[in-house]
TIKE-797892 format. One record per atom (N, C-alpha, C): x, y, z. Coordinates in pm, whole numbers, padded with zeros to 5 digits, always signed. Each point is the difference from the previous one (the first is absolute). Layout:
# residues N
XYZ
...
END
This chain:
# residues 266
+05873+11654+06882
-00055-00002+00136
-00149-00032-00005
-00046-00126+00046
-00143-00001-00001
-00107+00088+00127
-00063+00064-00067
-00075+00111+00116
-00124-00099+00052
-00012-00086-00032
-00129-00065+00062
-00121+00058-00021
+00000+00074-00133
-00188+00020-00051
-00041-00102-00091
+00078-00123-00009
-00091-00052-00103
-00187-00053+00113
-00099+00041-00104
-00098-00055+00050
-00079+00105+00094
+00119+00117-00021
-00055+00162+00110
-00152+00039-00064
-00098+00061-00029
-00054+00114-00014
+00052+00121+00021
-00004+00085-00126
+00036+00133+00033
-00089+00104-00061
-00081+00111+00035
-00075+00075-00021
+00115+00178-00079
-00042+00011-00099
+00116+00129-00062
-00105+00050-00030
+00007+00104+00056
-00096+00167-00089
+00113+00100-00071
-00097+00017-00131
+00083+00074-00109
+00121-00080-00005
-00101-00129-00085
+00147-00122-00060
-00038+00037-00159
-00012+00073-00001
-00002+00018-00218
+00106+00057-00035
+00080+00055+00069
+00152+00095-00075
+00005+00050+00138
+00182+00012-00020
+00121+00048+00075
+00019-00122+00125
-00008+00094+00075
+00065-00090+00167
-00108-00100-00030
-00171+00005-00001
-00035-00089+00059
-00020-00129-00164
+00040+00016-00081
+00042-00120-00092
+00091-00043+00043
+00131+00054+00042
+00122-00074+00010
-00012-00066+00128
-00099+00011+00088
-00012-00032+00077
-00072-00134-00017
-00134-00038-00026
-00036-00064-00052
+00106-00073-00067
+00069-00008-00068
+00089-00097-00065
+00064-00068+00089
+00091+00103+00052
+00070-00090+00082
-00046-00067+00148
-00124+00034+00016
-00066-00094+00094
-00037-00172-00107
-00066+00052-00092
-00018-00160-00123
+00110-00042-00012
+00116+00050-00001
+00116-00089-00019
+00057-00023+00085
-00024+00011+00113
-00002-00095+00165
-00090-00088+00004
-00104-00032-00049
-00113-00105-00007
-00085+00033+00090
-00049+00159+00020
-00104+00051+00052
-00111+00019-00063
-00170-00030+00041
-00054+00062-00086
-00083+00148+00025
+00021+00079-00074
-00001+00129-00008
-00191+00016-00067
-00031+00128+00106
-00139+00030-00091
+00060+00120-00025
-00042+00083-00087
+00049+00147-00034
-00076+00078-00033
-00050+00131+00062
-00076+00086+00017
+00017+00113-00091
-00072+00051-00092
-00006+00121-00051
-00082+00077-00055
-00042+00114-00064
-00117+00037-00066
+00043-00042-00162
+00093+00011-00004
+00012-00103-00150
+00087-00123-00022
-00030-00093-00029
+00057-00093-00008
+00128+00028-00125
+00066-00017-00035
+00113-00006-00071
+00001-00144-00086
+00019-00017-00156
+00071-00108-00067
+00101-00044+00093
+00115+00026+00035
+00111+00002+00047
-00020-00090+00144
-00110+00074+00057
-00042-00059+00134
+00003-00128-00033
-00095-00052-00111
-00082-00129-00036
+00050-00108+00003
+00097+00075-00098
+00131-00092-00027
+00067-00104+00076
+00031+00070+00097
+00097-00033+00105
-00056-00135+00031
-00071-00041+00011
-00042-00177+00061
-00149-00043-00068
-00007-00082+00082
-00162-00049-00054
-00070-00018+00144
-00130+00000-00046
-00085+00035+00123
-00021-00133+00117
+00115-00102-00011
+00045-00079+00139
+00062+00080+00075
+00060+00099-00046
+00110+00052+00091
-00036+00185-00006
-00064+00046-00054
-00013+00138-00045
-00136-00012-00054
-00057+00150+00098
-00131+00032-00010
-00001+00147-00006
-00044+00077-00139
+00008+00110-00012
-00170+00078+00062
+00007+00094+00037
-00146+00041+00048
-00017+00144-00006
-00093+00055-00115
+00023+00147-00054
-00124+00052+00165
+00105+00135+00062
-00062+00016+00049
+00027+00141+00075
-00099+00103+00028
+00047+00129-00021
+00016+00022+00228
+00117+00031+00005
+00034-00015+00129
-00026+00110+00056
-00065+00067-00061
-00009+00164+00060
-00124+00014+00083
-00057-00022-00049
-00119-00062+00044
-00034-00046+00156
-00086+00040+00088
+00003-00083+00137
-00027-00110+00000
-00056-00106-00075
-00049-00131-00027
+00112-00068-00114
+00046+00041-00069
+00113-00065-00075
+00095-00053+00085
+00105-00033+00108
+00078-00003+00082
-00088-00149+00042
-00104+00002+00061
-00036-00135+00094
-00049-00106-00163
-00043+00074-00102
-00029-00080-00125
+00114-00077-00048
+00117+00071+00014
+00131-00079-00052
+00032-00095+00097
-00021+00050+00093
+00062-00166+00154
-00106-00107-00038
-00143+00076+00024
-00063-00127-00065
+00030-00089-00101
-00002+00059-00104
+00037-00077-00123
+00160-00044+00003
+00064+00020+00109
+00160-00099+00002
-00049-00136+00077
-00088-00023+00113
-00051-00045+00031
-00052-00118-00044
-00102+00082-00088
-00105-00095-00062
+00094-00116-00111
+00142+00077-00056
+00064-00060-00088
+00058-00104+00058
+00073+00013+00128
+00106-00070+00039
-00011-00051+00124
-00155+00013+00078
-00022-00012+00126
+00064+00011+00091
+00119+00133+00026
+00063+00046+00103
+00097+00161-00029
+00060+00050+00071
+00101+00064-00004
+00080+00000+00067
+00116+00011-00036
+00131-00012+00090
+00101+00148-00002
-00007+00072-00091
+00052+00150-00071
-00055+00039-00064
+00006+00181+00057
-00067+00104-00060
+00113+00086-00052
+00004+00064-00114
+00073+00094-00067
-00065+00111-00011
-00010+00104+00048
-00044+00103+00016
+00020+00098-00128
+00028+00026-00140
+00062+00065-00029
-00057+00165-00064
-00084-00045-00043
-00113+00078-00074
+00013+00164+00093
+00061+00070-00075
+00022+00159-00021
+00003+00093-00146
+00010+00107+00027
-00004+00150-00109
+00049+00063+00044
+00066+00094-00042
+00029+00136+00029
+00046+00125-00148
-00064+00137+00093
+00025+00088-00132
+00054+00093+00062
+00053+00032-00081
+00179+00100+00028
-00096+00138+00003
-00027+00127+00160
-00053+00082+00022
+00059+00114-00086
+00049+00056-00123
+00120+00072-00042
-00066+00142+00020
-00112+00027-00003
-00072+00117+00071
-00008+00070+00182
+00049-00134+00085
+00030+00045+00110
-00143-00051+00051
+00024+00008+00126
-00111-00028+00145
-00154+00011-00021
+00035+00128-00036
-00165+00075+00018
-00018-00055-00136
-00010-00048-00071
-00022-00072-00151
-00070-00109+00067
+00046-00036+00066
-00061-00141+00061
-00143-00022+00009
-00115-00013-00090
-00130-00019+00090
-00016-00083+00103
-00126-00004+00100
-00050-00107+00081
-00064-00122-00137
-00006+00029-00099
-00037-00115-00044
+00167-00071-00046
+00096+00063-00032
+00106-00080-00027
+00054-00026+00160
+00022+00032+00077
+00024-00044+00163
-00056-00120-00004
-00139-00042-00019
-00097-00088+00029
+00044-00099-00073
+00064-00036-00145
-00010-00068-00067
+00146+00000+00013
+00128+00014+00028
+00100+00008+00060
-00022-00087+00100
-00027+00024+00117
-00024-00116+00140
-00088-00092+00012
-00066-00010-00146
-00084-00127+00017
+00083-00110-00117
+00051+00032-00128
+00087-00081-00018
+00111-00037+00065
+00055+00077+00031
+00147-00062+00089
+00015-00016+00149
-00156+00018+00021
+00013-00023+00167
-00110-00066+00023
-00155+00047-00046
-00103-00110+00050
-00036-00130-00086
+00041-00021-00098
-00013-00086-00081
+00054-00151+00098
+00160+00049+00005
+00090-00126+00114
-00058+00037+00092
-00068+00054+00102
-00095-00010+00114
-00095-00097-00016
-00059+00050-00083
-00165-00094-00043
+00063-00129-00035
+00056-00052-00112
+00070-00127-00039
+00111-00062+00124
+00028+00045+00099
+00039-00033+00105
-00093-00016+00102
-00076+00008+00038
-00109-00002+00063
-00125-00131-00092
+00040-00010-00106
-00084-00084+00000
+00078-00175-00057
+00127+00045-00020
+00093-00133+00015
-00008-00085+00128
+00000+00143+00116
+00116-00093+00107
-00103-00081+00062
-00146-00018-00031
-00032-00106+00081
+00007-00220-00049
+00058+00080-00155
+00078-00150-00024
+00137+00013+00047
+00045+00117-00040
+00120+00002+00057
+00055-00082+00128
-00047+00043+00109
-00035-00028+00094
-00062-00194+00016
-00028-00068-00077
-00017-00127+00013
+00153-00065-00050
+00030+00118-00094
+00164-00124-00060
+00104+00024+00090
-00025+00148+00088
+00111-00030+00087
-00033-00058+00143
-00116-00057+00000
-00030-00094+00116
+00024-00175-00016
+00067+00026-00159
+00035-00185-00022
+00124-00008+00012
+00092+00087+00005
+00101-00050+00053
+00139+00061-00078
-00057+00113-00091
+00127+00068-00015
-00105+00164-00032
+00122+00099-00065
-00065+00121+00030
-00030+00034-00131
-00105+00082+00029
-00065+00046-00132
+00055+00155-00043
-00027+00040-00103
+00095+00135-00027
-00088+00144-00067
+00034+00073+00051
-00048+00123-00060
+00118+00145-00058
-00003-00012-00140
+00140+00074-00034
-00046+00124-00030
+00020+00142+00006
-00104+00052-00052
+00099+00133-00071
-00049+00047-00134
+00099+00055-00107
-00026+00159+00089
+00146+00025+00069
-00033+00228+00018
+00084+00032-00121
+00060+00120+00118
+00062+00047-00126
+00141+00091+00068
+00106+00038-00011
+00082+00054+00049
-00058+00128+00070
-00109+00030-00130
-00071+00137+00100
-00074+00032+00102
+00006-00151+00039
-00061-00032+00140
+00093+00108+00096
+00083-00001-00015
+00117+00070+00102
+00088+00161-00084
+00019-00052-00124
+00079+00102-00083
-00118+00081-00058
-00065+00116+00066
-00075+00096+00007
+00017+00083-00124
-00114-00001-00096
+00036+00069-00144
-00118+00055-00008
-00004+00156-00043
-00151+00102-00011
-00023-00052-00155
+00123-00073-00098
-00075-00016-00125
-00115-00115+00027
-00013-00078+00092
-00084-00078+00068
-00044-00020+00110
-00049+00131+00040
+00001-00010+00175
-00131-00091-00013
-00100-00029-00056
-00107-00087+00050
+00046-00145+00000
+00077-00055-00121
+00012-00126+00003
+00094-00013+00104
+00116+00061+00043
+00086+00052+00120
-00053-00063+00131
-00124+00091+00008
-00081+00012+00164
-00064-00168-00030
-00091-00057-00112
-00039-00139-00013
+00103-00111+00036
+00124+00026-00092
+00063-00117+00021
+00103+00001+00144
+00001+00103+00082
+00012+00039+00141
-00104-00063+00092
-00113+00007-00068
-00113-00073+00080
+00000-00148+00003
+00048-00018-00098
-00008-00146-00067
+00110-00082+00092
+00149+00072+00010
+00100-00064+00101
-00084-00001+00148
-00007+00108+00063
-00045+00023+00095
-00121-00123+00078
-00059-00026-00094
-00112-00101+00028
+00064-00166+00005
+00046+00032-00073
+00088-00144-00047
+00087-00050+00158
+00078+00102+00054
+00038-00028+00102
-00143-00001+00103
-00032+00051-00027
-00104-00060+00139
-00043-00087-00002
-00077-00052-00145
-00082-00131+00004
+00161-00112-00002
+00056+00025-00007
+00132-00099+00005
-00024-00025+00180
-00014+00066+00106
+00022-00038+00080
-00100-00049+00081
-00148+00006-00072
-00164-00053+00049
+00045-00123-00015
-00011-00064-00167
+00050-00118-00084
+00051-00061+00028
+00160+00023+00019
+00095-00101+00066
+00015-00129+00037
-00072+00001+00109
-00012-00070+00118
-00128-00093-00064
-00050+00039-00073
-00116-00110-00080
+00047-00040-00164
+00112+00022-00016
+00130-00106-00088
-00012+00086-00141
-00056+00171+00029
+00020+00062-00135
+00112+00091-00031
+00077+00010-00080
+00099+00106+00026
+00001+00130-00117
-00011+00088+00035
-00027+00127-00078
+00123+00063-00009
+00054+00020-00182
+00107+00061-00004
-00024+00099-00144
+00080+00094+00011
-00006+00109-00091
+00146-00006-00054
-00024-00012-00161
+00107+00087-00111
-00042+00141-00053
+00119+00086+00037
+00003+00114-00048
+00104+00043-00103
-00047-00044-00100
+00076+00061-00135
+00061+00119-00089
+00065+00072+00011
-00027+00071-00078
+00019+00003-00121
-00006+00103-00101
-00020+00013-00159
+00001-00168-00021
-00090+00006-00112
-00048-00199-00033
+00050+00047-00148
+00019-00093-00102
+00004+00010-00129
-00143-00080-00004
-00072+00039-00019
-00162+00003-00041
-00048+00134-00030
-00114-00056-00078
-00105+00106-00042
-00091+00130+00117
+00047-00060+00133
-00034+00110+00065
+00119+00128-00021
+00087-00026+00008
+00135+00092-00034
+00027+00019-00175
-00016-00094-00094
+00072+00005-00112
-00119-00019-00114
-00149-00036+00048
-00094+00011-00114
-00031+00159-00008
-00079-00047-00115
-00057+00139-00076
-00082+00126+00065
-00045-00074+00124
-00076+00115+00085
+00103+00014+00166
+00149-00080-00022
+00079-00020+00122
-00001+00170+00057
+00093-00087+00110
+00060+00164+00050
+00117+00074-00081
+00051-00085-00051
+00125+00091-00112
-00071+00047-00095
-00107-00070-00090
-00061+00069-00044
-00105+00119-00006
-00050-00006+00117
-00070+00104+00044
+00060+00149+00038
+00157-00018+00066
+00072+00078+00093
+00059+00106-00175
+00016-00088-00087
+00087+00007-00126
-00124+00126-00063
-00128-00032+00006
-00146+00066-00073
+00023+00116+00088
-00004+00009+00112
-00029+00092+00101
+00115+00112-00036
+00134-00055-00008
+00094+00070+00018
+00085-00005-00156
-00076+00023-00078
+00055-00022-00160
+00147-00068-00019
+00000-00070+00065
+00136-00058-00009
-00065-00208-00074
+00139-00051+00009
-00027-00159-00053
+00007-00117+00101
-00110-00089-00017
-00028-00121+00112
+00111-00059+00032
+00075+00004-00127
+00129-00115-00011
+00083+00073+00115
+00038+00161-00008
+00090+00033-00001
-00053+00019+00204
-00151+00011+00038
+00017+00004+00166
+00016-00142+00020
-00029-00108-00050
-00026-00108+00025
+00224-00026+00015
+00056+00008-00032
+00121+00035+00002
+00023+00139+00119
-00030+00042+00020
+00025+00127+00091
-00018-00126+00166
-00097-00055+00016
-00068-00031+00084
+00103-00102+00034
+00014-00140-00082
+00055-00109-00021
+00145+00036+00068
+00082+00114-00062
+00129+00063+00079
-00005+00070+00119
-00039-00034+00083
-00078+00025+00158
+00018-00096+00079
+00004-00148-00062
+00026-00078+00039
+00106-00059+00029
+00126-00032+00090
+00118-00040-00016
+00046-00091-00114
-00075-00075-00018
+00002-00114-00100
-00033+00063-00166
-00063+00082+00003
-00009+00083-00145
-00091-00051-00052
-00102-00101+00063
-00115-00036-00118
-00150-00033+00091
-00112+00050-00055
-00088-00078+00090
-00049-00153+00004
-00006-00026+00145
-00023-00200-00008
-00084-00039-00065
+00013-00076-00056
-00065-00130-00096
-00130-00077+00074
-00125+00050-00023
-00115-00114+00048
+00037-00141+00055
+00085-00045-00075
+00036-00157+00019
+00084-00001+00156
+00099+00160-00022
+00032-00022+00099
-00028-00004+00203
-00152+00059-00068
-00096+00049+00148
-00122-00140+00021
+00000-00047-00148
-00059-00133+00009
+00060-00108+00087
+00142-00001-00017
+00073-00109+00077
+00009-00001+00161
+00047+00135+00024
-00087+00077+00155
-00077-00033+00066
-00124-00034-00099
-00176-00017+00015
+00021-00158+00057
+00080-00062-00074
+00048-00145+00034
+00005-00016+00107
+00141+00021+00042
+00058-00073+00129
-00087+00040+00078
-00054+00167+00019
-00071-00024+00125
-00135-00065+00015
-00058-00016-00107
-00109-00079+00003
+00029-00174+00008
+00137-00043-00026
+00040-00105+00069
+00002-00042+00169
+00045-00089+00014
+00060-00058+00106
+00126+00020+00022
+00057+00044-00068
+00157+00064+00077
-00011+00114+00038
-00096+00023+00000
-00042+00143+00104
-00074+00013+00121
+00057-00085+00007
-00142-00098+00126
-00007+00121+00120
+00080+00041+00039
+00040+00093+00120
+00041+00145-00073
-00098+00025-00138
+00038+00173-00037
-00130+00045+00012
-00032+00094+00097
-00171+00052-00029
+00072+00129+00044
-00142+00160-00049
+00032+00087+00057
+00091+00088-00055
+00079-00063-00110
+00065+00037-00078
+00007+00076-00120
+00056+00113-00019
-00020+00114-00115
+00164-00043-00084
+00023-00027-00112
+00085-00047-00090
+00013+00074-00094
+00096+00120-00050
+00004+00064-00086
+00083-00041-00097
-00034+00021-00126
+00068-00023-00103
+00023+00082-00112
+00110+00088+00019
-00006+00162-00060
+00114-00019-00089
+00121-00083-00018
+00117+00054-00032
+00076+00084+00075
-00022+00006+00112
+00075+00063+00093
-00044+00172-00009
-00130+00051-00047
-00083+00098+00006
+00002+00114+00110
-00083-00117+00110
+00002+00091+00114
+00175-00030+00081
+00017+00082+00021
+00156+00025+00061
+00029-00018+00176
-00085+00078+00043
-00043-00009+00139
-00026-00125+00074
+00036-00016+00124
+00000-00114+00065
-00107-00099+00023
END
């Protein structure tokens, strides 16, 4: 099926590993060219193309000025944008409970997974906003998380962020619109990545906390899922696709979960 990005611009934060590499790929292997945002660049990243088509840009998003530095520099590479990938998040498993929580982890909780895609949305959409005035629509995909909705105290901050994160998404979906941008959200749950399965993941952490083995919650968790395994990056990458295509011409506003059949409820 040809999606019609060859020749797209696409802007990815936290394209060095998991969702937003596989993402990145499979935008280059539509014949998009991709800039990719991170505080570390990755071998792996590098790899992936050469700098006609792929522009890596080390860059720390946490930051209030990092966010408009990366649009710039997609910009400056490719003189436009046409898609933003939102993806760039953290989260740490609360295994102490609520009141554990500082205001400095709150703070750093809702500014990765919620003001980061604010700020980098805010400073896309005014190209944004020129590609969907030529004559097709421009796209904004942006990575939550199931816990946007499926309410968990082992993460009530990233919980309440990536709640914020949907929440917004539908609104600016319906400012946008009508000026040819369309804002859509994937909500994933459990990823086989290093946020879940590296050395400082949540299985591993939950495993430290609770003297038990990474392998063995990382398996506890995975069987939660109807399907028995958590989704594959590649497979939330492909997601990232269509709707940042043109066969989505008429999907905005939209929250897309991809759990394995996780959440149960309607």
């Amino acid at each position: 099926m040809d999606l019609h990005l060859t020749g797209k611009v696409a802007l990815v934060t936290g394209g060095s590993k998991g969702i937003g590499l596989s993402t990145a790929r499979v935008l280059l292997g539509q014949g998009a060219r991709v800039v990719a945002g991170a505080r570390s660049v990755t071998g792996e990243l590098r790899r992936l193309a050469g700098d006609d088509v792929l522009r890596t840009v080390g860059v720390d998003l946490s930051t209030p000025d990092g966010p408009a530095q990366l649009v710039q520099a997609a910009i400056e590479a490719f003189g436009r944008l046409d898609i933003l990938v939102n993806n760039v998040g953290a989260v740490t498993p609360r295994t102490d409970g609520f009141l554990s929580v500082t205001e400095d982890d709150w703070l750093t909780a809702l500014n990765l997974n919620f003001l980061v895609a604010v700020r980098t949305t805010r400073a896309a959409l005014p190209s944004l906003f020129e590609a969907g005035s030529a004559g097709a629509t421009a796209a904004i995909v942006t990575i939550a998380s199931v816990n946007a909705t499926l309410a968990d105290p082992l993460v009530i901050d990233y919980s309440a962020a990536k709640a914020a994160l949907v929440n917004f998404s539908k609104s600016l979906s319906k400012e946008v619109g009508p000026r040819g941008v369309r804002v859509n959200c994937i909500s994933p749950g459990p990823v086989s990545t290093g946020l879940w399965l590296g050395a400082g993941g949540v299985a591993a952490t939950v495993a430290r906390e609770r003297d038990g083995d990474a392998d063995a919650v990382a398996r506890a968790a995975a069987a939660q899922a109807v399907t028995g395994r958590f989704t594959r990056p590649e497979e939330v990458a492909d997601l990232v696709l269509y709707l940042a295509s043109d066969r989505a011409e008429n999907v905005t506003g939209a929250n897309f979960v991809i759990d394995g059949g996780l959440i149960t409820t309607l």
